[in-house]
C-alpha positions in Angstrom: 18.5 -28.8 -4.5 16.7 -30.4 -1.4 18.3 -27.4 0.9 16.6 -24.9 -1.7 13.2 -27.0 -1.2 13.4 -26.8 2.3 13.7 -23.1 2.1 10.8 -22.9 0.3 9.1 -25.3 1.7 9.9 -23.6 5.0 8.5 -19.5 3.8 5.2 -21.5 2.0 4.5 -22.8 5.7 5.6 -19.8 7.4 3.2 -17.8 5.0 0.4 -20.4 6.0 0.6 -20.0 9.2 0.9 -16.1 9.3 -2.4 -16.3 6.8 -4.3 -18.8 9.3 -3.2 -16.3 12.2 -5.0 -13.3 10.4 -7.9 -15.1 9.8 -8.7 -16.3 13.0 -8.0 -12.6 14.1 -10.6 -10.8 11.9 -12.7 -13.4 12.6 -12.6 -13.4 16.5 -16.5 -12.6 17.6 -16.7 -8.9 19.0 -13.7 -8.1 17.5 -13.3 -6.4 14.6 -9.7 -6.0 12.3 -9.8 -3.3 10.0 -7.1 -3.3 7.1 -5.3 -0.5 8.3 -4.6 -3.2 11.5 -4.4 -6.3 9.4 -2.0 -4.8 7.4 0.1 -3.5 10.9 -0.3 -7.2 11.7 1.1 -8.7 8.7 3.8 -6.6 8.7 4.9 -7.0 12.3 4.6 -10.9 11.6 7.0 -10.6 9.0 9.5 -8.4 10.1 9.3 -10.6 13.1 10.4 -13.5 11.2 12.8 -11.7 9.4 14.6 -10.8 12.3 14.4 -13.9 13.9 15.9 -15.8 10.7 18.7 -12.9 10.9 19.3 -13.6 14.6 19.7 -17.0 13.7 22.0 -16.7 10.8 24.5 -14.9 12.8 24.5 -18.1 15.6 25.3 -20.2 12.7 28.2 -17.9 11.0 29.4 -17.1 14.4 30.0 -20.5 15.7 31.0 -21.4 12.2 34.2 -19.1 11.9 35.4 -20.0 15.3 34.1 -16.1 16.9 32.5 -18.2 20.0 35.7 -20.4 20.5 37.7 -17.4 20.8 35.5 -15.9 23.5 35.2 -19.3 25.5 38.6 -19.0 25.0 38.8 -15.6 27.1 36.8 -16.4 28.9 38.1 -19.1 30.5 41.8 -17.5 30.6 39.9 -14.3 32.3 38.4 -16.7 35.3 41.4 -18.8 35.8 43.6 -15.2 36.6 40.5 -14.3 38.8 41.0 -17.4 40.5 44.5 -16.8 41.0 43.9 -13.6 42.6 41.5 -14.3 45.3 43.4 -17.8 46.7 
């Protein structure tokens, strides 16, 4: 229940801030938004969080099924048989 809050809780403030961000836009002196560009705004601003929250999904799932361990792993074995070969 209180992660489900927080995810709400989290897209109401997310929303706020994109809102506030438009408004300061079309309100910018000499500057004028029309809705054909608050709407491109809007939309980049979402798809922008979107993407970001997808981005940081995968860090979660990937470090939670072991995927970076496994290429640490390599990783490490890949360096020691470089090392190997230039002593």
């Amino acid at each position: 229940m209180q992660k489900t809050l927080l995810i709400i809780g989290s897209i109401i403030a997310l929303s706020g801030v994109a809102y506030w961000a438009l408004y300061v836009m079309g309100h910018i002196e000499g500057v004028q938004l029309s809705g054909h560009g608050i709407a491109a705004m809007a939309i980049g601003l979402f798809f922008t969080i979107v993407i970001g929250f997808g981005l940081m999904a995968l860090i979660f799932f990937s470090n939670k099924h072991g995927h970076d361990e496994r290429v640490h792993e390599l990783y490490k074995t890949m360096n020691e048989s470089n090392d190997d070969k230039t002593e």
